[in-house]
N, C-alpha and C positions, 0 to 999 in steps of 0.2 A: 437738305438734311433729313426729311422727311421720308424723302424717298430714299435716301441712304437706310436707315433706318427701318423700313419694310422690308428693302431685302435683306439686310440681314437677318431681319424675323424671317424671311420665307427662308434662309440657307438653313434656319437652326433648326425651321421645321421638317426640312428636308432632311439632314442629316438625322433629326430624332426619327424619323421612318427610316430610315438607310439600317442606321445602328440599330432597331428592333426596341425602341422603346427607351435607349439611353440609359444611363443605371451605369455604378462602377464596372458589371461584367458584361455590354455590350458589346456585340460584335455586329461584321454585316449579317444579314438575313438573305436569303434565297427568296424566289415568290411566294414558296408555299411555309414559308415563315421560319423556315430550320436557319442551325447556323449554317453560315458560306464558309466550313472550313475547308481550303480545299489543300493537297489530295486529303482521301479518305483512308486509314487505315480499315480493313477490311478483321473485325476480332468474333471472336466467340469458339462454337466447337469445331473440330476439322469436318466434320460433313458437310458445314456451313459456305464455310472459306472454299473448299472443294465445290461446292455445288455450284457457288457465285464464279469461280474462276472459269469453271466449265460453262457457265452459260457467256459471260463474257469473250473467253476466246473463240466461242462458238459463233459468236455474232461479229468481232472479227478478223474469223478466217473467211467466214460468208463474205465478209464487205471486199477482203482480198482477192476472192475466188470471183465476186462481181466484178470487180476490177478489172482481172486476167479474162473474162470475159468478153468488157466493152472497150478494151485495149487494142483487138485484130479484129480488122472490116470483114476478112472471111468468113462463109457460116460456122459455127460448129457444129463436129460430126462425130459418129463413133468412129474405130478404127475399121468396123467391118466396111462401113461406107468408103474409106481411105482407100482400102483394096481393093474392094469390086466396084466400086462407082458407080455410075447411074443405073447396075441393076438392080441396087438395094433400093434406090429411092423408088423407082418404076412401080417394084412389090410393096412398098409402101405406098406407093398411092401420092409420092410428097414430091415437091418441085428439088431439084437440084440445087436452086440457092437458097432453099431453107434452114433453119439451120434444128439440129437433132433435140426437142428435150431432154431425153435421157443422156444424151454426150454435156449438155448445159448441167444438170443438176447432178453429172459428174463432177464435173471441174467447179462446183459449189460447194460436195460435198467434200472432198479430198483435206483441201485448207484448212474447212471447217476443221473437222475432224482431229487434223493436227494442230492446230492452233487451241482448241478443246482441250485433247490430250497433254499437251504441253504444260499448260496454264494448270489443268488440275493436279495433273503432277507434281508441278512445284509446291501450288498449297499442301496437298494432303502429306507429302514428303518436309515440307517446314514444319508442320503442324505435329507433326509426329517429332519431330527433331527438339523441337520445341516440349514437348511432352516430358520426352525420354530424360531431354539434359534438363529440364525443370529449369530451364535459363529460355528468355526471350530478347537475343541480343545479334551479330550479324552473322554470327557461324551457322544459325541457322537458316537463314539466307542464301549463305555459300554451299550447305548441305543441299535444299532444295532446287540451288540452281546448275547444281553439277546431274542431278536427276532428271530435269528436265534438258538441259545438254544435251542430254544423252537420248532422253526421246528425240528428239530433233535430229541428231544426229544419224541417229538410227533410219533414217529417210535414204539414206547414200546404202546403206548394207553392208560397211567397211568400219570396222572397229577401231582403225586409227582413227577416222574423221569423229567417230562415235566421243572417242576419248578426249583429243581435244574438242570438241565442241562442250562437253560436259564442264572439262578443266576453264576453259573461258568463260563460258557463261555463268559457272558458279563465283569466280573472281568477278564479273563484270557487277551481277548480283549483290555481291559480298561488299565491294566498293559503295552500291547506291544505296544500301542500306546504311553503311556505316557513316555516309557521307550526309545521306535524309533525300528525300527526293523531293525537296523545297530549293528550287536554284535562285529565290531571288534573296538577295542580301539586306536589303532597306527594305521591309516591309512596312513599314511607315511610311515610306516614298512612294510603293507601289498601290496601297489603300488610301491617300489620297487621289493617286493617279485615277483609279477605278470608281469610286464612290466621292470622290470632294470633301473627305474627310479629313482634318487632321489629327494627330497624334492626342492621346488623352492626356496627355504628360507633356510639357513642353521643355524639351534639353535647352538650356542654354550652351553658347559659348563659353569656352576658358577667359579669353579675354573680356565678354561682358561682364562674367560671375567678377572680377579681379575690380571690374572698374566701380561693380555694386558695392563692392566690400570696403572700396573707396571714399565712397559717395554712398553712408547707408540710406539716404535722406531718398535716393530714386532706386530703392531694393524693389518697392511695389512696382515699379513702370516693368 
């Protein structure tokens, strides 16, 4: 019993670090002590949301363009190297199966670049949307994501593809806004799963509430 008893003292001390102190408005905590709300709506002025989108898609199209990188065993090269071969290397001084800097932090910067562009697109174009119609709700979503569509789109140099890609991505947009981009549905099942916590509130059943109401004498059990 004793030892029963200890650990449930260490669970509740565990959980009172988990939840940040315990208190009616406890939530989990991160390391550095913030709340764990996760996702994060990203608010404030459009230069903000802009700035943050751009460094974000910036980092990754890098991670993409790393990818496409350590994807093919071949070296990379520029295309001058493609066409005249080993006279280019010879004049450079560089082995044949090395592969080119400048062709590498090509195919780094390219994704980047678009994946940047995209991203900030969408914010600064929501954020203005948002402004104009003095409403924060998902048309400006669909507004933003049919602009950025259309960057993307614009990679091909064909105005149909331009067109629908803008039309789809502002509906796909338009959808995950409106929907919340939260997919788990029992977040009480998923926060214990993750932290050993249970709910601060405890639902009963229909049928136990029925049997309480019966038997008021075992309402406190």
């Amino acid at each position: 019993a004793r030892r029963q008893e200890e650990q449930r003292e260490t669970e509740k001390s565990s959980i009172h670090v988990i939840m940040g102190g315990g208190g009616k408005d406890a939530q989990p905590k991160n390391y550095w002590g913030d709340p764990n709300d996760r996702p994060i709506k990203v608010t404030g002025p459009c230069l903000d949301r802009t700035v943050n989108s751009l460094l974000v898609g910036g980092v990754a199209g890098t991670f993409f363009g790393a990818c496409q990188v350590a994807w093919y065993p071949d070296p990379i090269v520029s295309d001058a190297v493609k066409r005249f071969g080993d006279t280019v290397h010879r004049h450079a001084g560089s082995s044949a199966d090395a592969s080119d800097p400048r062709a590498i932090a090509r195919l780094l910067f390219r994704p980047a670049m678009w994946f940047a562009l995209s991203a900030g697109t969408y914010s600064s174009v929501e954020c203005v949307a948002e402004s104009i119609r003095d409403k924060d709700d998902s048309w400006n979503s669909a507004i933003g994501g049919m602009a950025a569509g259309a960057v993307i789109g614009s990679t091909t140099g064909r105005f149909d593809i331009m067109a629908a890609t803008a039309a789809f991505t502002g509906l796909l947009l338009f959808a995950a806004d409106f929907t919340g981009p939260d997919t788990v549905w029992d977040k009480d099942a998923q926060l214990f799963k993750m932290h050993g916590v249970l709910p601060s509130t405890h639902k009963e059943s229909e049928d136990l509430a029925a049997l309480k109401e019966k038997y008021p004498k075992f309402k406190h059990l």
